[in-house]
C-alpha positions as CSV (number, residue, x, y, z in Angstrom):
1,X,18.2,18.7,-19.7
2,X,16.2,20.0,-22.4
3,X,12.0,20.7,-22.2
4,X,11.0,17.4,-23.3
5,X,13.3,15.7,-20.4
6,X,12.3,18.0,-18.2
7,X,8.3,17.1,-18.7
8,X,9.2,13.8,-18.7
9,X,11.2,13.9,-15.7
10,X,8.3,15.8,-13.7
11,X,5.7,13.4,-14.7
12,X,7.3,10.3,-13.4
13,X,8.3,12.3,-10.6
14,X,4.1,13.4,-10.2
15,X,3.4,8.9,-11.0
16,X,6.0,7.9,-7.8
17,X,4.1,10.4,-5.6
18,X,0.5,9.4,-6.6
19,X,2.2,5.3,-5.8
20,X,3.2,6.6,-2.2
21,X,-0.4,8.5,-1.5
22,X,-1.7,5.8,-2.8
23,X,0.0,3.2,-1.0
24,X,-1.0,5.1,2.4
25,X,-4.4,5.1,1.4
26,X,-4.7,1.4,1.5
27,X,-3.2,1.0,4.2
28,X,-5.2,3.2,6.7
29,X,-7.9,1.7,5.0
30,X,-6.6,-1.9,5.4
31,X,-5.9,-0.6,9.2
32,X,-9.5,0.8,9.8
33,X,-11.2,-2.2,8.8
34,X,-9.0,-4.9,11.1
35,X,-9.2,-2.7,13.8
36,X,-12.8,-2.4,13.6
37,X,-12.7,-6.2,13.2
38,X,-10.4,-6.9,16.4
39,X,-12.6,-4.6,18.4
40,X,-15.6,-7.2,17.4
41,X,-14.0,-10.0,18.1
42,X,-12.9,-8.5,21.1
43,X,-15.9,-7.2,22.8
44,X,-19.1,-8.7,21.2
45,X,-18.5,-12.3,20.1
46,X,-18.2,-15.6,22.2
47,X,-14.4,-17.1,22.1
48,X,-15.2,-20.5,20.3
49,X,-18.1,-19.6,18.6
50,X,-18.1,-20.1,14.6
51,X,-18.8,-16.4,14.3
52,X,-15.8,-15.8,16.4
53,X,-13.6,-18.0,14.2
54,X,-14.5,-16.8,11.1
55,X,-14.2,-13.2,12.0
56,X,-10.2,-14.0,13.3
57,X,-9.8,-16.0,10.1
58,X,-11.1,-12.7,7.9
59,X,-8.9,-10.6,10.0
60,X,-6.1,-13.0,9.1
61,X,-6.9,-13.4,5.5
62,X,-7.3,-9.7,5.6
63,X,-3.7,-8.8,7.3
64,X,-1.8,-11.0,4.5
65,X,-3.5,-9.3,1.3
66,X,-2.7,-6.0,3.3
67,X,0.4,-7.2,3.0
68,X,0.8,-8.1,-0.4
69,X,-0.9,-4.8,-1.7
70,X,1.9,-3.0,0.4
71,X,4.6,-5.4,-0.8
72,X,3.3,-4.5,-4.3
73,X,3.1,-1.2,-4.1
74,X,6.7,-0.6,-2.7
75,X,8.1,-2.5,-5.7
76,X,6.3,-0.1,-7.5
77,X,7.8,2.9,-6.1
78,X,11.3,0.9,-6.2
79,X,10.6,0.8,-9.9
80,X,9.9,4.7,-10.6
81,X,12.9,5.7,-8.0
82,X,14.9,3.7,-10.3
83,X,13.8,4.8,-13.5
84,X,14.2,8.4,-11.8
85,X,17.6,8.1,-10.7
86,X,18.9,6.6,-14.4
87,X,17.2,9.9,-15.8
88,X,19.0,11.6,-12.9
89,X,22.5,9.7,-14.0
90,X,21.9,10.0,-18.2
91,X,21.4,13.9,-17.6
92,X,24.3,14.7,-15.1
């Protein structure tokens, strides 16, 4: 592997890592918030009440783009493991 491969190598390798930190990130984010939601729809509003409903519908809405973003983000990562493994293959 010469120098240029080798930089090249080490900066996609640097991309995939900053994806996974990345991708944990969002999602203890996307955790804090719906648990902060659940415990207020839990404790403080009225089952029924519009407030109520619109709170468990955020915290639905909420849980789905959380899970697109994660989807997303794997695929991601899927895409530089890939690209790491055919440099892994071309060099050996």
């Amino acid at each position: 592997m010469t120098d240029d491969q080798r930089a090249v190598y080490s900066a996609t390798i640097a991309v995939r890592n900053i994806d996974v930190n990345l991708r944990w990130s969002i999602s203890q984010i996307f955790f804090l918030i719906n648990s902060a939601g659940f415990s207020l729809v839990v404790t403080r509003l009225t089952p029924g009440s519009k407030t109520h409903s619109l709170a468990c519908f955020g915290g639905f809405a909420l849980s789905i783009i959380w899970w697109l973003i994660a989807r997303r983000m794997q695929n991601l990562i899927n895409f530089w493991n890939s690209k790491l493994g055919y440099m892994e293959e071309a060099d050996g």
